[in-house]
C-alpha positions in Angstrom: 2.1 -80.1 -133.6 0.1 -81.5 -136.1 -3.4 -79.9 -136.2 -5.5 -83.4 -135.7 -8.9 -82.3 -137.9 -11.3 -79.5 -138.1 -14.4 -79.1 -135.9 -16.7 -81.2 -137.6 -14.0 -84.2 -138.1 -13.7 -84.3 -134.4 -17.7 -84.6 -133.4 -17.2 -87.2 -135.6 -14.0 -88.9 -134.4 -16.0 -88.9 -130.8 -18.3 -91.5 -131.7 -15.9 -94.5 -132.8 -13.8 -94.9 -129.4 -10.7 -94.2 -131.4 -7.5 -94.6 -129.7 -4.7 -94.9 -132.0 -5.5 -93.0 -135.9 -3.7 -91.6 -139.3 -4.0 -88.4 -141.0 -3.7 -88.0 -144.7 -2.6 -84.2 -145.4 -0.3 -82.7 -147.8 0.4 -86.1 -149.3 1.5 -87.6 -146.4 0.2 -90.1 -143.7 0.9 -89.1 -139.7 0.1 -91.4 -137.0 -0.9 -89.9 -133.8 -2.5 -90.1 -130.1 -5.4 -88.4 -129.7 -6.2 -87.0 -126.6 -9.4 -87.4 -124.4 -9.3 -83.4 -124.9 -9.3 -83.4 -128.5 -11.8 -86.0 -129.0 -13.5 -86.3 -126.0 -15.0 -89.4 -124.6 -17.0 -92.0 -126.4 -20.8 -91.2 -125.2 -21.5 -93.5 -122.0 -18.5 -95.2 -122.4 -16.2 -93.4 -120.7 -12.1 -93.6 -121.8 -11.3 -95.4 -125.1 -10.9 -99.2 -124.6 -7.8 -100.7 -124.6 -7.0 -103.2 -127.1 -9.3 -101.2 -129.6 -7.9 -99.5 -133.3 -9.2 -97.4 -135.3 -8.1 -95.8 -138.5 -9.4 -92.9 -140.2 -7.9 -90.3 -143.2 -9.3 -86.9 -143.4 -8.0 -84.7 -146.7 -7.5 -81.4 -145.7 -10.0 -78.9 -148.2 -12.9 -81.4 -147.5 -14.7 -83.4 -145.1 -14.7 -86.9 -146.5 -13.5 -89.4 -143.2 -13.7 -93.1 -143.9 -12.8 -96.0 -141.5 -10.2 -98.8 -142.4 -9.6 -100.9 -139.8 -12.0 -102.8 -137.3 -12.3 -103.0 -133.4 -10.5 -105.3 -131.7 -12.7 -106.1 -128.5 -11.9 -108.2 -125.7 -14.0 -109.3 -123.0 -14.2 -106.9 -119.9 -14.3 -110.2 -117.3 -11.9 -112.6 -119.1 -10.5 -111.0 -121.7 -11.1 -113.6 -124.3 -10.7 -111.9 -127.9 -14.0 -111.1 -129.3 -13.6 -112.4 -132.8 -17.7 -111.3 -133.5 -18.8 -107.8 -134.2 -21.2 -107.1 -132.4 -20.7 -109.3 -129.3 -23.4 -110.0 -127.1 -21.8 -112.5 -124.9 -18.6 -113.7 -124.0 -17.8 -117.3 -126.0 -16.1 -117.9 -123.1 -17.1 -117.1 -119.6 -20.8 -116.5 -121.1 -21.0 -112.8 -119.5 -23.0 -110.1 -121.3 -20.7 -107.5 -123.1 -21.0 -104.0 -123.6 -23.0 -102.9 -126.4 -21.2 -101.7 -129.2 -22.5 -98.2 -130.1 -20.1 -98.3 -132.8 -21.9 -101.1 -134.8 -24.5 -100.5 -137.6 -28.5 -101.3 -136.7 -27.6 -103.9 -139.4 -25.1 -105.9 -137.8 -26.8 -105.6 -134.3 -30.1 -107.4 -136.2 -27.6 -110.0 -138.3 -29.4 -108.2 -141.4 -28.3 -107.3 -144.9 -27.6 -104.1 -145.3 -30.5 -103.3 -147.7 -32.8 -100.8 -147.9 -35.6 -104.0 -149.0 -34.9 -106.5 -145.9 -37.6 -108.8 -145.1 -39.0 -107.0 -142.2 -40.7 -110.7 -141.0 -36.6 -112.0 -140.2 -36.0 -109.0 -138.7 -39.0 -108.8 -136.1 -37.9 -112.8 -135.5 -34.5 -112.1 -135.5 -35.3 -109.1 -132.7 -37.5 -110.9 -130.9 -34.9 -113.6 -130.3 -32.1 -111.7 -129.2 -34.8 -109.4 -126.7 -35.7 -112.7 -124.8 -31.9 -113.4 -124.7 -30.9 -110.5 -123.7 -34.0 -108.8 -121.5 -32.5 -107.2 -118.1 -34.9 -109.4 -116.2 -32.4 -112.1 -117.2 -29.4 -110.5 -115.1 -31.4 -109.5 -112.0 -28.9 -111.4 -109.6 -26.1 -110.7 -112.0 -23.4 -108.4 -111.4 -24.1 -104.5 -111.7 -21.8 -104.6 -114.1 -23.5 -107.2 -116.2 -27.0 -106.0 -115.6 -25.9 -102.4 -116.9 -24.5 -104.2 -120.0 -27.8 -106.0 -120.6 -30.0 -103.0 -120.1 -27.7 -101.2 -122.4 -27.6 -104.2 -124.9 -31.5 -104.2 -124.9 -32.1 -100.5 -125.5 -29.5 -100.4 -128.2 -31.1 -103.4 -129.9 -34.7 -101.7 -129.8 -33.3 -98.6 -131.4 -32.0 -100.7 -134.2 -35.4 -102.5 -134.6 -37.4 -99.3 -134.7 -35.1 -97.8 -137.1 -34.8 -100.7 -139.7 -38.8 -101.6 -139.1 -39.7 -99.0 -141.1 -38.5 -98.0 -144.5 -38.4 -94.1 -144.0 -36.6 -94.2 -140.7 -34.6 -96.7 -142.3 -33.7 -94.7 -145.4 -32.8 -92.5 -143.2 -30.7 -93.9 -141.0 -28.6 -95.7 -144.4 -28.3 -92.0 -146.0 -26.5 -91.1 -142.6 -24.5 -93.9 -142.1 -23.2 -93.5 -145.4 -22.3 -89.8 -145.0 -19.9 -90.7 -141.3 -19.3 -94.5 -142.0 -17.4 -94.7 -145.6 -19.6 -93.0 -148.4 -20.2 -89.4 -149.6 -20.3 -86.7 -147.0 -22.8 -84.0 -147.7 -21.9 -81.3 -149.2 -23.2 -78.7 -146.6 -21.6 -81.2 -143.7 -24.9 -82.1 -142.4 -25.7 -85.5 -143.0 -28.3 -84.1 -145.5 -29.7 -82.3 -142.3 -31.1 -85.8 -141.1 -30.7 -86.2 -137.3 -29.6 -89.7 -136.5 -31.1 -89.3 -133.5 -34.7 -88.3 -134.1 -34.7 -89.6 -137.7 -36.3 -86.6 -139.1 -37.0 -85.0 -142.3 -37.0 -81.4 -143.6 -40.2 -81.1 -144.4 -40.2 -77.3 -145.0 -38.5 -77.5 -148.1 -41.8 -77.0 -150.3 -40.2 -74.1 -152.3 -37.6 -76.7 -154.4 -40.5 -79.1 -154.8 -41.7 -79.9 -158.3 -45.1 -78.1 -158.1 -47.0 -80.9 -160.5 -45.9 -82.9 -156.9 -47.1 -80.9 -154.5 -50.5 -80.6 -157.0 -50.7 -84.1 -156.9 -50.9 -84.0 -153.2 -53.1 -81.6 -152.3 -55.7 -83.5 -154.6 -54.9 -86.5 -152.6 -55.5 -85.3 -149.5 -58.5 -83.5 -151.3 -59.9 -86.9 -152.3 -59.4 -88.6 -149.0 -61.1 -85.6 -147.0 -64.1 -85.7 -149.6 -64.7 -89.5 -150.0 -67.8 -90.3 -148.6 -67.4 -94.4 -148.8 -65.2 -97.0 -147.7 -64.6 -98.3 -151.4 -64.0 -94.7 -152.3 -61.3 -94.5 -149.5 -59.7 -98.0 -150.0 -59.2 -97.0 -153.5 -57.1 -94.3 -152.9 -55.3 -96.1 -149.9 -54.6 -99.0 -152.9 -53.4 -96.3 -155.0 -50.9 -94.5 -152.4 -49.7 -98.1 -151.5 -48.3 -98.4 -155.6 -46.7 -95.1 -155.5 -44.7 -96.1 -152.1 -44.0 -99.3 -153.8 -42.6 -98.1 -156.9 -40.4 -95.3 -154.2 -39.2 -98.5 -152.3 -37.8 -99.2 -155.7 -36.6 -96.2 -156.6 -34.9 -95.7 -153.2 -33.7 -99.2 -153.3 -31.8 -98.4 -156.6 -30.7 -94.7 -155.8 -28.8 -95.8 -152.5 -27.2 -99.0 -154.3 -25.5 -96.6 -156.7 -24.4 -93.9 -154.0 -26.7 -91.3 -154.9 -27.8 -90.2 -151.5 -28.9 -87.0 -152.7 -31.3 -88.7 -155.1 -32.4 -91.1 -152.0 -33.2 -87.9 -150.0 -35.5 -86.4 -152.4 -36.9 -89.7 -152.7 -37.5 -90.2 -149.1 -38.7 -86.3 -149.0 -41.5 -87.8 -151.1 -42.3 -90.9 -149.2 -43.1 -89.3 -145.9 -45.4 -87.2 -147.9 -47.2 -90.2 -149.5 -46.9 -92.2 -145.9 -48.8 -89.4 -144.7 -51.6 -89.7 -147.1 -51.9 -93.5 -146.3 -52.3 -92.8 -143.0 -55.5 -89.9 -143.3 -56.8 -92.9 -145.4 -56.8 -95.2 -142.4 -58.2 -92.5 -140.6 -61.0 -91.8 -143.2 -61.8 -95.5 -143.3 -62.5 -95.8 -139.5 -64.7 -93.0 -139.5 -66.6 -94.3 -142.8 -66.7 -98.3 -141.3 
């Protein structure tokens, strides 16, 4: 039998409730049923849904997966097709659907997939669909439709705390382009970003450029040692240009694919977020 995919393919595989795939290998394209054993269960979803597709080629010699088909969702009361992606509620019978773990914090907040998305849209666009879709809503509902909603609402307040914030957001788009369709990292881990805790390797001092790291031990210097507000402010409007001009760069790097550039990048924004918080800090204490 056809050896499905490697280790790392199939911790993938386990997160897009695949039921029917291909594999590319030796030049040639095999279609196959994976089992619940090989790719285990989709998290908190249980069995893969019937009705759904999913398509994915892995070239043996490297890890580089990419999805080319979509979903095909129906409703679980009705089973009116779900021509939307992500569904929240039936078109038809009105019922709250599952919440689709396998759709991008993008999609779930009807946003462009940008790295500069007007945050104002998305914090109306959130609060909308909260209201909507609050489990307070479904409290004489079915179980089944009050599980939905609670999972619908917790999976839409991941999205909006990811996408709030441009780090966590850079982030989250550097990973989704290493599993979801662009370049997988060359040591097979997501640029060591976890998708679920959003973090940074901030221990990576020794490849930093050392004029950088001078630069910020002055700032944080500065900020320890100024003794007035408009001393403060000053630096706080000078760490607000830098992060500017990195939203830029960051912008431009992940728009051409360079998610190794955008890491580096985002290595350096934490650092200068950092500083622009002590400066809040600093002005409190000097007000």
């Amino acid at each position: 039998m056809l050896s499905l995919v490697g280790a790392r393919s199939i911790q993938w595989f386990r997160t897009v409730l695949p039921v029917r795939y291909s594999v590319v290998t030796g030049g040639q394209t095999y279609d196959t049923q994976p089992t619940e054993e090989a790719l285990g269960r989709h998290v908190n979803s249980g069995p893969p849904k019937v009705g759904s597709s999913f398509v994915c080629r892995t070239h043996v010699g490297s890890f580089r997966g990419y999805c080319t088909a979509h979903t095909k969702l129906s409703c679980w009361k009705c089973q009116q097709t779900l021509e939307d992606q992500p569904t929240f509620f039936c078109p038809l019978c009105k019922v709250v659907q599952p919440a689709d773990e396998s759709a991008s914090h993008f999609q779930i907040l009807n946003s462009p997939h940008s790295f500069t998305l007007d945050t104002q849209k998305l914090q109306k666009t959130y609060l909308q669909l909260q209201r909507t879709l609050h489990p307070d809503n479904f409290s004489q509902n079915t179980k089944e439709e009050q599980q939905h909603s609670e999972d619908q609402s917790a999976l839409l307040n991941k999205a909006y705390r990811t996408l709030l914030k441009p780090l966590s957001r850079g982030l989250y788009m550097c990973v989704r382009a290493c599993v979801c369709g662009g370049s997988v990292c060359k040591r097979g881990a997501c640029f060591q970003l976890e998708l679920e805790g959003m973090a940074l390797e901030e221990g990576s001092d020794s490849g930093a450029d050392p004029s950088f790291l001078m630069e910020l031990m002055e700032l944080n210097e500065a900020v320890e040692d100024a003794q007035t507000p408009e001393e403060a402010d000053r630096i706080g409007r000078d760490t607000k240009v830098k992060l500017e001009e990195l939203t830029d760069q960051i912008d431009g790097a992940l728009n051409r694919g360079e998610h190794e550039a955008a890491k580096a990048l985002l290595i350096r924004m934490k650092y200068f977020a950092t500083v622009e918080e002590k400066v809040k800090e600093q002005l409190s204490k000097l007000m």
